[in-house]
N, CA, C and O of each residue as an XYZ file, in Angstrom:
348
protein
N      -8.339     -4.979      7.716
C      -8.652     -5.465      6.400
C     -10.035     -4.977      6.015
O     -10.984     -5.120      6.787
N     -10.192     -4.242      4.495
C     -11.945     -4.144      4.186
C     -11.763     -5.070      2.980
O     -10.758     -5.360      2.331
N     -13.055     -5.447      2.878
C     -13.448     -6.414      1.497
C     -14.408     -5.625      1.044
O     -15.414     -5.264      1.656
N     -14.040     -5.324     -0.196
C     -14.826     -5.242     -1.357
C     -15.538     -5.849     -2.227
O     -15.026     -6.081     -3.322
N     -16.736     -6.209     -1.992
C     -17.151     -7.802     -2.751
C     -17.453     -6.901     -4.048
O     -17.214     -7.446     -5.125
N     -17.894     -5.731     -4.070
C     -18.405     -5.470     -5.591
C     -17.204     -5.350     -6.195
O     -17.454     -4.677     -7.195
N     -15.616     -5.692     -6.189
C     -14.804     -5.551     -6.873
C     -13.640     -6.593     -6.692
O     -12.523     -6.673     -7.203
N     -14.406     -7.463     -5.650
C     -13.549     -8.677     -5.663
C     -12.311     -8.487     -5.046
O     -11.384     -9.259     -5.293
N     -12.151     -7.301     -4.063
C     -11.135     -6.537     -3.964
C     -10.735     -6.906     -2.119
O     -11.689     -6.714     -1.365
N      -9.747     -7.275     -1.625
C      -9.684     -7.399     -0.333
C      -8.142     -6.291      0.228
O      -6.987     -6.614     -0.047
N      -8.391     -5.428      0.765
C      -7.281     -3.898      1.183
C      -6.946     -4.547      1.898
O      -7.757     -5.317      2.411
N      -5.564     -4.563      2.298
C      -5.075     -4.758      3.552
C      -4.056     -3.187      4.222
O      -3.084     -2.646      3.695
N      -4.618     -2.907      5.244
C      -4.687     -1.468      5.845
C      -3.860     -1.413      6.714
O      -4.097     -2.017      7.760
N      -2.502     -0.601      6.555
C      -1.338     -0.798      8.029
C      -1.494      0.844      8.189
O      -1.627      1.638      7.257
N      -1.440      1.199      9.802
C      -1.213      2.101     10.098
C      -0.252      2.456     10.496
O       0.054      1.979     11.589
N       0.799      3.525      9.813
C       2.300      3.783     10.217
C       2.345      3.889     11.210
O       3.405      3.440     11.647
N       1.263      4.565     12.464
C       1.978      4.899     13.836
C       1.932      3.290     14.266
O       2.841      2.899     14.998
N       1.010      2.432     13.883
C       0.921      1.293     14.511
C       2.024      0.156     14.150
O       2.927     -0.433     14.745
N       1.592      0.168     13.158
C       2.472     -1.111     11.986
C       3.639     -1.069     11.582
O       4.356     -2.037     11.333
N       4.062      0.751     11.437
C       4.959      0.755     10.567
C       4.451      0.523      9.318
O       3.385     -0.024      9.036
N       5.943      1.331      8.010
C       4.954      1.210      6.612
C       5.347     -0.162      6.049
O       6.212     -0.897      6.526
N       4.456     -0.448      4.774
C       4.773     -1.949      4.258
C       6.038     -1.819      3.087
O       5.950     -1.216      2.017
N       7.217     -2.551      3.603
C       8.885     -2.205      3.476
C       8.573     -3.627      2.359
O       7.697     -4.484      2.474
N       9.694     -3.481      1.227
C       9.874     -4.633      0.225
C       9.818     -5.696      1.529
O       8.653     -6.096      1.508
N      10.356     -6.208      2.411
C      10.133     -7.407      3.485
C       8.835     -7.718      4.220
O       8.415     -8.843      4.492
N       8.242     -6.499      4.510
C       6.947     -7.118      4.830
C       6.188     -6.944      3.523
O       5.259     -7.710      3.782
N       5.946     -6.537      2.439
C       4.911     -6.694      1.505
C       5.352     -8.364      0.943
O       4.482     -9.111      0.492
N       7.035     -8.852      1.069
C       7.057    -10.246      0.812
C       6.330    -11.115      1.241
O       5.586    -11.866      0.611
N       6.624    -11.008      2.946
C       5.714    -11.984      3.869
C       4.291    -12.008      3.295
O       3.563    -12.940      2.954
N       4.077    -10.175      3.302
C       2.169    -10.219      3.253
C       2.005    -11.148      1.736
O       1.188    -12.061      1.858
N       2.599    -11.058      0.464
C       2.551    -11.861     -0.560
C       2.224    -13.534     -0.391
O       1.286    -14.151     -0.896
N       3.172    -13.991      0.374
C       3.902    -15.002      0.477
C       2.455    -15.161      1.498
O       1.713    -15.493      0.573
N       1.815    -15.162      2.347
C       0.561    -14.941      3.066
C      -0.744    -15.213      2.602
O      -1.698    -15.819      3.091
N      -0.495    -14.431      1.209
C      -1.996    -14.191      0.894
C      -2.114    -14.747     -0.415
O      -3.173    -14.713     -1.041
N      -0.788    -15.392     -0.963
C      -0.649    -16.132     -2.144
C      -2.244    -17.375     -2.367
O      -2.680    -17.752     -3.455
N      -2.640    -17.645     -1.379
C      -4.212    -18.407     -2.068
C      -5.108    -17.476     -2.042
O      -6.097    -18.151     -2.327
N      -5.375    -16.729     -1.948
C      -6.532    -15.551     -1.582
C      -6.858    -15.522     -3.114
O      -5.900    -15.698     -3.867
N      -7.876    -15.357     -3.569
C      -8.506    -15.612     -5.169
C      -9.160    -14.085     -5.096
O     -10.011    -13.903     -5.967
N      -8.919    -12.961     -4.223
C      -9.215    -11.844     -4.831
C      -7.907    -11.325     -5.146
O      -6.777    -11.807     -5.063
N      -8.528     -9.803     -5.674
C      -7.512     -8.949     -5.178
C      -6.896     -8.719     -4.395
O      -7.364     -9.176     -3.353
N      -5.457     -7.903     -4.172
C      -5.249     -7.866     -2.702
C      -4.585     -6.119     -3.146
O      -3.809     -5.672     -3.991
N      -5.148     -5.739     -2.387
C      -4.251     -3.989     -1.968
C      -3.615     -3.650     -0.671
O      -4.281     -3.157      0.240
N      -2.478     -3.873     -0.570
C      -1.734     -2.795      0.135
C      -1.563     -1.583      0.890
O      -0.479     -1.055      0.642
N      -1.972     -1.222      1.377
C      -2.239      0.374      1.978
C      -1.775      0.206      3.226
O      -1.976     -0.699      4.037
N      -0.781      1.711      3.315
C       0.009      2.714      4.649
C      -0.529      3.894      4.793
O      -0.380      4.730      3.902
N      -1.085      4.114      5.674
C      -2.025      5.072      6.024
C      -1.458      5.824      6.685
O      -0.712      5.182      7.424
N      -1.353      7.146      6.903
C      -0.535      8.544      6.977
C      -1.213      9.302      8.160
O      -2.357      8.990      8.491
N      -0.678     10.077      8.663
C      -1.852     11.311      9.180
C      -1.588     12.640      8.686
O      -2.194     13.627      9.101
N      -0.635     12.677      7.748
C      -0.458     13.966      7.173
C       1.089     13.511      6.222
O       1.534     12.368      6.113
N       1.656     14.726      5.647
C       2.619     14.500      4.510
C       4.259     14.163      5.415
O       5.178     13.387      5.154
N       4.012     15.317      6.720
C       5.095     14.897      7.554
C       5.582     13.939      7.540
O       6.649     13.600      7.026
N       4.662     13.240      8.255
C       5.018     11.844      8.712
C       5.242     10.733      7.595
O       6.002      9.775      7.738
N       4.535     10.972      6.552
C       4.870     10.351      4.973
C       6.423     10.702      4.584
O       7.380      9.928      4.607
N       6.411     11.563      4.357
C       8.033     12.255      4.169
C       8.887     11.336      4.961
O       9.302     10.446      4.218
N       9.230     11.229      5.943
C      10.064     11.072      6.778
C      10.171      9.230      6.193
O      11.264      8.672      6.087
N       9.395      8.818      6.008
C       9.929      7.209      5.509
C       9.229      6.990      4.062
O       9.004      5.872      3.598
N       9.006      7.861      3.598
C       8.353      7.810      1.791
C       9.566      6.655      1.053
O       9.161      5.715      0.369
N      11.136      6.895      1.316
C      12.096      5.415      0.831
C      11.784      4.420      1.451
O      12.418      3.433      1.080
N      10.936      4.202      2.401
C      11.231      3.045      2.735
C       9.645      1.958      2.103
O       9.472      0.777      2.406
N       8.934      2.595      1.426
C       7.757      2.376      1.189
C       8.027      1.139      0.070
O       8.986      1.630     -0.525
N       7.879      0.368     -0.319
C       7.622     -0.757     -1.254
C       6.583     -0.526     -2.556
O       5.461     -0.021     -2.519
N       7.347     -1.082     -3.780
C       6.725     -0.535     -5.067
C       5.449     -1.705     -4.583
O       5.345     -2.512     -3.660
N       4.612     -1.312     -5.708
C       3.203     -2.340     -5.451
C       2.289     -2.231     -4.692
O       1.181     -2.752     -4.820
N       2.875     -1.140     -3.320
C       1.819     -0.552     -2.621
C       1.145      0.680     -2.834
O       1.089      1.397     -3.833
N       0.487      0.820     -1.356
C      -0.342      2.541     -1.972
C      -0.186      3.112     -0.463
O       0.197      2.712      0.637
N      -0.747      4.362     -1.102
C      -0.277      5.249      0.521
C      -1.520      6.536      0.416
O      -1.630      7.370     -0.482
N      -2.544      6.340      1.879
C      -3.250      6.970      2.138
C      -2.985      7.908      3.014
O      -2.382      7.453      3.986
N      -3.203      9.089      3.067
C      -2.497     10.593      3.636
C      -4.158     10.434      4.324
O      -5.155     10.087      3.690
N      -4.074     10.911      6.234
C      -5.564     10.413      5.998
C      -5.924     12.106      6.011
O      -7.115     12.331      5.795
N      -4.919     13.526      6.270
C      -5.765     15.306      6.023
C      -5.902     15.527      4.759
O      -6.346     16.605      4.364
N      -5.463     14.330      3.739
C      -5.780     14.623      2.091
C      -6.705     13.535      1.974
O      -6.193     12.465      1.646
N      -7.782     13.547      2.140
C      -8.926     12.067      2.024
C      -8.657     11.547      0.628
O      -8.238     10.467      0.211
N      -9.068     12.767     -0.007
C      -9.247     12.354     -1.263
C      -8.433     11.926     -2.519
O      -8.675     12.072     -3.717
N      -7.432     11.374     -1.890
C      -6.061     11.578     -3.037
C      -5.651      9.735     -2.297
O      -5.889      9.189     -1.219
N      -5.090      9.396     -3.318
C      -3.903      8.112     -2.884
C      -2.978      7.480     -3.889
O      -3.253      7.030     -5.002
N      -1.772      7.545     -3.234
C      -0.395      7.627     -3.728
C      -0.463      6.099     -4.114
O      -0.932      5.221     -3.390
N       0.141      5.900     -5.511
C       0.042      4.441     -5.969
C       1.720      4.496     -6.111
O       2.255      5.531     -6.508
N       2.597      3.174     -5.718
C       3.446      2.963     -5.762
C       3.922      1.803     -6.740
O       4.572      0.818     -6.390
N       3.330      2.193     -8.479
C       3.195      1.134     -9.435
C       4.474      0.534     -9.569
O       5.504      1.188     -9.731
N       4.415     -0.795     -9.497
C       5.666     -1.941     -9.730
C       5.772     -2.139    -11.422
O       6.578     -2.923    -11.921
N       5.156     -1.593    -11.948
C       5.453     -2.060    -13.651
C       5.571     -0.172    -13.830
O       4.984      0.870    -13.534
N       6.769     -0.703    -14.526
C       6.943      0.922    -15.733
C       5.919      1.999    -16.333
O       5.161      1.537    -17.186
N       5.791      3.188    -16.066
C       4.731      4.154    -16.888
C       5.084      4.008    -17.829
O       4.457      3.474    -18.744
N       6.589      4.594    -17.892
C       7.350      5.277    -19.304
C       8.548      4.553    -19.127
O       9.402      4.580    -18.240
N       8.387      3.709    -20.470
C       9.851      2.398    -20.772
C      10.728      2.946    -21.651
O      10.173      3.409    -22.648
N      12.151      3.073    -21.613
C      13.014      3.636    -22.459
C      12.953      3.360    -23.802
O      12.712      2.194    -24.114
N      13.096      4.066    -24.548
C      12.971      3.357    -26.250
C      14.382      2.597    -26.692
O      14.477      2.066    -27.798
């Protein structure tokens, strides 16, 4: 876990080789968990490259995010609300 106090922001950090990624069932639990927590809360599955992303990218849960850690600088948002809504 890091906390972000300048953004009120608290990450919660799974590592796929360790954790496994965060699946609609565990982002429930983690919800259902952290439901009093009065910050933010973020999500993050941490990668070591696209390979290993690839190989379970379906099984990833909307609402989370996904850190590739040979692409530092980039992170995959897995938005739960619509970009583009049908007319």
């Amino acid at each position: 876990m890091l906390l972000d106090r300048s953004n009120e922001n608290l990450d919660l950090v799974v590592f796929n080789e360790v954790g496994g990624v965060i699946t609609e069932n565990k982002k429930k639990l983690l919800d259902e968990s952290l439901r009093l927590c009065r910050l933010g809360v973020s999500l993050i599955t941490v990668f070591s490259d696209r390979h290993d992303f690839a190989e379970v990218a379906d099984q990833i849960a909307w609402g989370t995010k996904v850190w590739i850690a040979n692409e530092p600088d980039h992170m995959i948002h897995y938005d739960d609300k619509p970009v583009i809504q049908a007319r």
